[in-house]
LUMMI-355336 format. One record per residue: residue in three letters; z, x, y of N, C-alpha, C in turn. Coordinates in nm, 2 decimals. Each point is the difference from the previous one (the first is absolute). Last residue first. Layout:
<sites>
     r       nz       nx       ny      caz      cax      cay       cz       cx       cy
   ala        Z        X        Y        Z        X        Y        Z        X        Y
...
</sites>
This chain:
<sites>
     r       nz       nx       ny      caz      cax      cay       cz       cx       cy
   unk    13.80    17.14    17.80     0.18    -0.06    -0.02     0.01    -0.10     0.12
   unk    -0.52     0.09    -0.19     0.10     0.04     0.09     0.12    -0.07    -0.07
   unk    -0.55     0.00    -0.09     0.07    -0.01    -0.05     0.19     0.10     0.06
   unk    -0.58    -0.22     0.15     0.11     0.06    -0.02     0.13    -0.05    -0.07
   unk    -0.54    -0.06    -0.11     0.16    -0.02     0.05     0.08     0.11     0.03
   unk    -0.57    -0.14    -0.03     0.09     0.14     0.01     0.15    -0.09     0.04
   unk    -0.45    -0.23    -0.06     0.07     0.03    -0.15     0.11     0.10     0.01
   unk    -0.22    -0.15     0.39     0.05    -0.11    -0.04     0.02     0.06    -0.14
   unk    -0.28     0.26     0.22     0.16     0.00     0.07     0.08    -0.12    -0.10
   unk    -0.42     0.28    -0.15     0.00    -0.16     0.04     0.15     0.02    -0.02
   unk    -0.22     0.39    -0.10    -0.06    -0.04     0.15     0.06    -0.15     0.03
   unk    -0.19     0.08    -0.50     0.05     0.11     0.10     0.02    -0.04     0.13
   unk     0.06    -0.30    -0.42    -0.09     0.02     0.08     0.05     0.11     0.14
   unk     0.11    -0.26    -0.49     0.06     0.05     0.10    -0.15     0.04     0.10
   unk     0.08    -0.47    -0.27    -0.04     0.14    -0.04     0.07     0.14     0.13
   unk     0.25    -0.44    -0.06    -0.09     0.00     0.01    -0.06     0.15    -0.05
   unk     0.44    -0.40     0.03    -0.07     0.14    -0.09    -0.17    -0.04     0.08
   unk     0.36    -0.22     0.29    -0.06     0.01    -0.13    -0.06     0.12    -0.02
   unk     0.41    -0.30     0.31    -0.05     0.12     0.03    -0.09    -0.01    -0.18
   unk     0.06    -0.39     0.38     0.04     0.06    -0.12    -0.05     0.12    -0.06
   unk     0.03    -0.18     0.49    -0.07    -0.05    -0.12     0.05     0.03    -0.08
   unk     0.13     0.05     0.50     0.03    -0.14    -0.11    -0.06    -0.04    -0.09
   unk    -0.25     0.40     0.27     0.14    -0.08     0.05    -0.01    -0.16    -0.09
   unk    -0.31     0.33    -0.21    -0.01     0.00     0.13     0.14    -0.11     0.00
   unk    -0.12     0.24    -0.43    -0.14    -0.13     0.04    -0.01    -0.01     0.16
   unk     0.22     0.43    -0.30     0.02    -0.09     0.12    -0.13    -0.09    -0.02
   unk     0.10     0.26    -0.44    -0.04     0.00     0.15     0.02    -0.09     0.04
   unk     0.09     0.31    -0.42     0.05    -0.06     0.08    -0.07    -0.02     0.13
   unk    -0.23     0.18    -0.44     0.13     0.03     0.09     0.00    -0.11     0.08
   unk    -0.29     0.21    -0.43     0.02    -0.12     0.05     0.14    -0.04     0.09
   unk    -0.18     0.41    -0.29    -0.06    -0.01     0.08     0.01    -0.15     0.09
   unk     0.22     0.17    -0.40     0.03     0.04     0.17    -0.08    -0.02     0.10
   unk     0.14    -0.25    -0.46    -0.10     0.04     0.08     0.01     0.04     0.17
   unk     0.37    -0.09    -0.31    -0.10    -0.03    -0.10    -0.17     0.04     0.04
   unk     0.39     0.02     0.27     0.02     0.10    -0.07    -0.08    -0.03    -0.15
   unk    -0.08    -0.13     0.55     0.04    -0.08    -0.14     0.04     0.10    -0.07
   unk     0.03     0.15     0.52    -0.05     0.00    -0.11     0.00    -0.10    -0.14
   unk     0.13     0.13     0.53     0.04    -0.07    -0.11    -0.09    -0.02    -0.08
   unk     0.02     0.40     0.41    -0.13    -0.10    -0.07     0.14    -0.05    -0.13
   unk     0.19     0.21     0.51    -0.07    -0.01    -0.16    -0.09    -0.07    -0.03
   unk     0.36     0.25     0.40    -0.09    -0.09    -0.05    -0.06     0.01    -0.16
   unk     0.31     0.33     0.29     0.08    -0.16    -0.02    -0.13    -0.08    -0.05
   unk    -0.18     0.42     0.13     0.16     0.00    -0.05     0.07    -0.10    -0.07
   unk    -0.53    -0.02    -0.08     0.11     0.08     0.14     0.15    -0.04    -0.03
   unk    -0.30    -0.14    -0.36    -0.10     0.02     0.05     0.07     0.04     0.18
   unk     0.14     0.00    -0.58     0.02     0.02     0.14    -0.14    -0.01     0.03
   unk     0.15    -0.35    -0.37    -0.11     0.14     0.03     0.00     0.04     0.15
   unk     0.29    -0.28    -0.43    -0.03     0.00     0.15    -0.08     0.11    -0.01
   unk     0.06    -0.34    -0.37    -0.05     0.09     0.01     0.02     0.05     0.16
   unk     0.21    -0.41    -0.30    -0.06    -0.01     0.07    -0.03     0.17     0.00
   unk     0.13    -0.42    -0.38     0.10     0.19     0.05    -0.15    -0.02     0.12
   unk     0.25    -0.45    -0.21    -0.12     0.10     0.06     0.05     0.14     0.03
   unk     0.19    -0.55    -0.25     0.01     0.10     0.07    -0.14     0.10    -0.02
   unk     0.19    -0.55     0.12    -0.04     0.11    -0.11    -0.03     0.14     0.04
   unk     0.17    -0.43     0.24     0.07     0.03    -0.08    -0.03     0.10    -0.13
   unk    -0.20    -0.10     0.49     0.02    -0.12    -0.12     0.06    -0.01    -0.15
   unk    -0.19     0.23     0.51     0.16     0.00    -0.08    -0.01    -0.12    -0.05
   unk    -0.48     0.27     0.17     0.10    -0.11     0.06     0.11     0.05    -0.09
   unk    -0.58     0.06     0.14     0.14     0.10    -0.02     0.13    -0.09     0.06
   unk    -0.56    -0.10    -0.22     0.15    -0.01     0.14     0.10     0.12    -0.11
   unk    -0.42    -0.07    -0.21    -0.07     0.06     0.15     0.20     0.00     0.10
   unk     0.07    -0.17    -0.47    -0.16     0.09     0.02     0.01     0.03     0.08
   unk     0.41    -0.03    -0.01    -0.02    -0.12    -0.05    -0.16     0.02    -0.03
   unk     0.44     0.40     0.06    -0.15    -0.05     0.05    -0.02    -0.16    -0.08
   unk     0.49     0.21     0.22    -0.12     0.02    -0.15    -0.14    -0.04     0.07
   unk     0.56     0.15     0.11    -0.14    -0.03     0.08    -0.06     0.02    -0.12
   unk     0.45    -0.14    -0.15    -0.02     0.11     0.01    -0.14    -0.02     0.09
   unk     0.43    -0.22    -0.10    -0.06    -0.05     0.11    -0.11     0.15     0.01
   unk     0.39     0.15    -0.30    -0.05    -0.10     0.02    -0.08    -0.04     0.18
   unk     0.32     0.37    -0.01     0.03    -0.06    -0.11    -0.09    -0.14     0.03
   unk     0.13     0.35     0.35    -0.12     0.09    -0.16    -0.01    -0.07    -0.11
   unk     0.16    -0.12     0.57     0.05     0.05    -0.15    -0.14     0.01    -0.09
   unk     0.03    -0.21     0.44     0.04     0.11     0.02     0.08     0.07    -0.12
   unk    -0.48    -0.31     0.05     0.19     0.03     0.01     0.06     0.10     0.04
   unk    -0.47    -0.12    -0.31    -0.01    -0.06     0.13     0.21    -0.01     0.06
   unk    -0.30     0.37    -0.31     0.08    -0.08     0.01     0.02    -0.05     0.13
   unk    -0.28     0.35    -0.31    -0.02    -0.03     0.14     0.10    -0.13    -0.02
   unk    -0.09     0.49    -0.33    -0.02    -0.19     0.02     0.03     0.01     0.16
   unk    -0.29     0.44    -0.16     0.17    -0.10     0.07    -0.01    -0.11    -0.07
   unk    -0.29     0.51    -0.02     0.01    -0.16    -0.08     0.11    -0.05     0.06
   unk    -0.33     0.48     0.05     0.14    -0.06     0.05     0.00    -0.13    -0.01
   unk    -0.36     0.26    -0.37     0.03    -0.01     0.17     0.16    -0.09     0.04
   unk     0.07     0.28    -0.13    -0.11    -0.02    -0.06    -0.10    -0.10    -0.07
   unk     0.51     0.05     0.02    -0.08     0.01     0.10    -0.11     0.01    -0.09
   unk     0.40    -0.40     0.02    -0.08     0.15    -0.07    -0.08     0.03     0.07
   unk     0.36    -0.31     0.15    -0.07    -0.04    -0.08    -0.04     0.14    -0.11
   unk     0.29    -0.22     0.46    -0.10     0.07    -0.03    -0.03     0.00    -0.19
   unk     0.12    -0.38     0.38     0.08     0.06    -0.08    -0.10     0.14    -0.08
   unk     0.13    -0.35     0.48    -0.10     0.07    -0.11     0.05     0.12    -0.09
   unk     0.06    -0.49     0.28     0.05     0.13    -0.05    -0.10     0.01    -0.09
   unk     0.00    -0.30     0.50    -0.05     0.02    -0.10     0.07     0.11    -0.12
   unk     0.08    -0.34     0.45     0.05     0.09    -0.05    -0.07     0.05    -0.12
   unk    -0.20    -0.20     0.44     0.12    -0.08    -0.07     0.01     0.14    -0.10
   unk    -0.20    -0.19     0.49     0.04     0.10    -0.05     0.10    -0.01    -0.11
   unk    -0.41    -0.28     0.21     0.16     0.01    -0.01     0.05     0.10    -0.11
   unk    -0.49    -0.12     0.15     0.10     0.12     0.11     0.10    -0.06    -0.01
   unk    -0.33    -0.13    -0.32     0.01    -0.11     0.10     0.12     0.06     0.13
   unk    -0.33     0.11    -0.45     0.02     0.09     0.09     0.03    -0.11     0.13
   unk     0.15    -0.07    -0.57    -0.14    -0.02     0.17     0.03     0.09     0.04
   unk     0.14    -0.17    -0.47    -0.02     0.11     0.05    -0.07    -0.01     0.09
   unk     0.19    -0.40    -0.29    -0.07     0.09     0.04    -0.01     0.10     0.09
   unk     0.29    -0.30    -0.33     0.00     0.10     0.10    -0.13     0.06     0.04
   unk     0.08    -0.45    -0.32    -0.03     0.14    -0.01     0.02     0.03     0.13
   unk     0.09    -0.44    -0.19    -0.01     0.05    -0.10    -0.01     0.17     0.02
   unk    -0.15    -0.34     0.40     0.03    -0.03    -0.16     0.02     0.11    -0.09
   unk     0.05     0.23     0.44    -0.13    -0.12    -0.06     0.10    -0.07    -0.13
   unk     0.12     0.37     0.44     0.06    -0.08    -0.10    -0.07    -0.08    -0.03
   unk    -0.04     0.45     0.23    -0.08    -0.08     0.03     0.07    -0.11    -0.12
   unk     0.12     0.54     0.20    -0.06    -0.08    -0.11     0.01    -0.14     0.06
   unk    -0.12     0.51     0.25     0.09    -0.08    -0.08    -0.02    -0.09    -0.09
   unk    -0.14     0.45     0.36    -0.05    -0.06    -0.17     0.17    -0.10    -0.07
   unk    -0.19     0.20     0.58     0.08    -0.07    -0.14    -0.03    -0.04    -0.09
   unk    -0.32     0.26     0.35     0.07    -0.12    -0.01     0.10     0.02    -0.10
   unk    -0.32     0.37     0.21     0.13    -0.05     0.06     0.06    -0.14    -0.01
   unk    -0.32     0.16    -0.27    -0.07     0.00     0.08     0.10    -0.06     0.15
   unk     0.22     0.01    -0.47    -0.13    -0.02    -0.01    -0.08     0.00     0.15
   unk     0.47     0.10    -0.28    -0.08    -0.09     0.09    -0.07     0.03     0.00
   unk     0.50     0.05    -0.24    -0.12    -0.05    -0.06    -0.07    -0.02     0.14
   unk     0.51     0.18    -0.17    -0.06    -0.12     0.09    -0.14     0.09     0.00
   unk     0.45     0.05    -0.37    -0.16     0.06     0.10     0.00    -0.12     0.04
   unk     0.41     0.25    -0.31    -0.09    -0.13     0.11    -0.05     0.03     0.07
   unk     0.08     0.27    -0.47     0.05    -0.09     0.10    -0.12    -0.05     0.09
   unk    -0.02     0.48    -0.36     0.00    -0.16     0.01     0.08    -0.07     0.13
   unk    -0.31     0.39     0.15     0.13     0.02    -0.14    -0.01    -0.19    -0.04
   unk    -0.47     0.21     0.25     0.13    -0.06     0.01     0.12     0.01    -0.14
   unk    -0.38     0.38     0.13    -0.04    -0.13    -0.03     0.12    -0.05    -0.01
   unk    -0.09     0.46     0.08     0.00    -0.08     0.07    -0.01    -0.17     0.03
   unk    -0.13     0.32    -0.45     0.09     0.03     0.14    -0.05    -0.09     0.10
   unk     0.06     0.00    -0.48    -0.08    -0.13     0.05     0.06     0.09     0.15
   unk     0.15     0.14    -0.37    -0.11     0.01    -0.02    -0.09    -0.12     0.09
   unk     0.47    -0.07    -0.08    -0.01     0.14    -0.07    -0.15    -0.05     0.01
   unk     0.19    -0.32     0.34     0.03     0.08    -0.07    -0.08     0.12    -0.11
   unk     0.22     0.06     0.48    -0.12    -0.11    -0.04    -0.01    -0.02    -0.17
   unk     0.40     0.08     0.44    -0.07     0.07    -0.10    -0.10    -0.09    -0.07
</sites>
């Protein structure tokens, strides 16, 4: 079931994350998790939010509690502060991640073993479309 006003869009729980048939996982730095696209398949939750537009937090785990995905300016990492994110269907299981401060600035692939960053969105550019699956 999806939830109230968000059809077809994910319930809360665990999602695995990719990007252009890779794995969206995380990346261990001084001090922060960063968010790559390095094809290890790692556990993400998402927790729904409100609709209008459809809002999640985004959790690096397999739980809803803390280690929340944020933005740093341009990176997208787990550093201990928190983010509501925006999904925007774009096919069944895929999406645009959205800032929820500015939708227009989504999630993109840099290419294998980079870090995933906000960028503007741009029609047509595969590398901004995730899937999102159990």
């Amino acid at each position: 079931m999806s939830p109230y006003g968000c059809p077809g869009y994910p319930d809360d729980g665990v999602y695995y994350l990719s990007v252009e048939n890779q794995w969206v996982g995380d990346q261990k730095a001084v001090n922060v998790d960063n968010i790559v696209v390095n094809n290890h398949k790692t556990a993400f939750y998402l927790r729904w939010l409100h609709t209008d537009p459809c809002t999640y937090e985004i959790s690096l785990g397999s739980h809803g509690y803390g280690n929340f995905v944020q933005h740093d300016k341009e990176w997208v990492n787990v550093k201990g502060g928190y983010q509501q994110w925006v999904l925007r269907k774009a096919g069944p299981d895929t999406y645009l991640i959205a800032l929820q401060q500015d939708t227009h600035l989504v999630w993109t692939d840099m290419g294998p073993n980079r870090q995933v960053e906000l960028k503007p969105f741009l029609p047509g550019n595969h590398a901004q479309l995730f899937r999102i699956r159990k």
